[in-house]
ZAMARGU-4260 file (C-alpha; in steps of 0.2 Angstrom, whole numbers, plus 5000, padded with zeros to 4 digits):
<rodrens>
0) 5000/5000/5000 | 5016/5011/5006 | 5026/5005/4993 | 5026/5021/4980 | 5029/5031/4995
5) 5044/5020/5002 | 5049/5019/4984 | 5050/5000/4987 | 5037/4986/4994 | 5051/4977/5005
10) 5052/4993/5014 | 5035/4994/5019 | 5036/4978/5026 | 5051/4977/5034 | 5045/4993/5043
15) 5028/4984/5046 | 5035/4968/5055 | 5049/4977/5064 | 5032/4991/5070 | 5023/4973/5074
20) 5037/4964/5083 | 5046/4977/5090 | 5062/4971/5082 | 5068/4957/5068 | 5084/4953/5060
25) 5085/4949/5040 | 5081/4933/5039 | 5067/4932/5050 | 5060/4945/5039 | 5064/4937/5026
30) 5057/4922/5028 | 5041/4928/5036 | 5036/4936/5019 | 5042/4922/5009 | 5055/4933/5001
35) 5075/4932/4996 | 5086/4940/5010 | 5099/4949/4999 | 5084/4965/4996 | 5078/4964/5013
40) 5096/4967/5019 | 5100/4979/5009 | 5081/4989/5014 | 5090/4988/5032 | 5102/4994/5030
45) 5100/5010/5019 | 5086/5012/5034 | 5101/5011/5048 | 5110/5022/5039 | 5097/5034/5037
50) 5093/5034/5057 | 5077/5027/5057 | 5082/5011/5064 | 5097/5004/5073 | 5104/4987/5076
55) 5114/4978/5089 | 5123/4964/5088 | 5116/4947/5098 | 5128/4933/5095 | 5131/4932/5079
60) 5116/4941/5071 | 5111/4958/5069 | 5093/4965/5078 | 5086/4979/5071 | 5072/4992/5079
65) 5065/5007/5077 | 5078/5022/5081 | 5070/5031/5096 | 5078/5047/5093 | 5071/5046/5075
70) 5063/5065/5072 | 5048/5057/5064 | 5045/5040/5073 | 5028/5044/5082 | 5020/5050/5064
75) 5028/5033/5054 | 5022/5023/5066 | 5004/5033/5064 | 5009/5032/5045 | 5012/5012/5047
80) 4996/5008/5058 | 4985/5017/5047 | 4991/5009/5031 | 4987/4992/5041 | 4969/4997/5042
85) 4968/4992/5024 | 4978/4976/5024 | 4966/4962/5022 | 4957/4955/5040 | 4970/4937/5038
90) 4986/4947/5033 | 4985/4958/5049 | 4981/4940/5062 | 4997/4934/5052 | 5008/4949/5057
95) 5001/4952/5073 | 5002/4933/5080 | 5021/4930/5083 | 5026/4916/5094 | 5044/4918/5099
100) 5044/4909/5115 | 5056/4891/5113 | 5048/4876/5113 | 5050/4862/5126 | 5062/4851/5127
105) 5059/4836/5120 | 5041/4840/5113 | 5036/4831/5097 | 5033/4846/5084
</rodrens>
């Protein structure tokens, strides 16, 4: 919906699972949307280095959030939760329902 404004439709969603989630790293994103990770990288990064989001380093990957010293950041979130109004009723429950928690031991998938 975003994606003429962003210039770029893995903008939009990069920026809508990281305002959903809180945080994401590349090839959570990724695979979340079903897409390939080299234009997903490179959306987060020319966002890092724009200051909208920042990244730190857990273990060997790289989390990125929002920035909160970003000037704008309360009015793209507004921007971002607006456009989610208009995303279809099973696209929001996809990316809005995140389990993250680890699973127990032993348990038969």
């Amino acid at each position: 919906m975003l994606e003429t404004l962003f210039g770029s439709k893995n903008m939009e969603r990069v920026l809508q699972f990281i305002l959903a989630n809180g945080e994401g790293y590349a090839k959570e994103i990724a695979d979340f949307y079903n897409s390939s990770l080299d234009p997903i990288q490179k959306q987060l990064e020319k966002m890092e280095l724009a200051g909208i989001l920042v990244s730190k380093k857990v273990g060997r990957t790289r989390l990125f959030m929002f920035n909160p010293r970003y000037a704008f950041l309360n009015e793209l979130k507004a921007l971002l939760e607006k456009a989610r109004t208009y995303y279809s009723p099973e696209e929001i429950e996809r990316l809005m329902m995140r389990r993250k928690r680890p699973r127990r031991a032993g348990k038969p998938l």
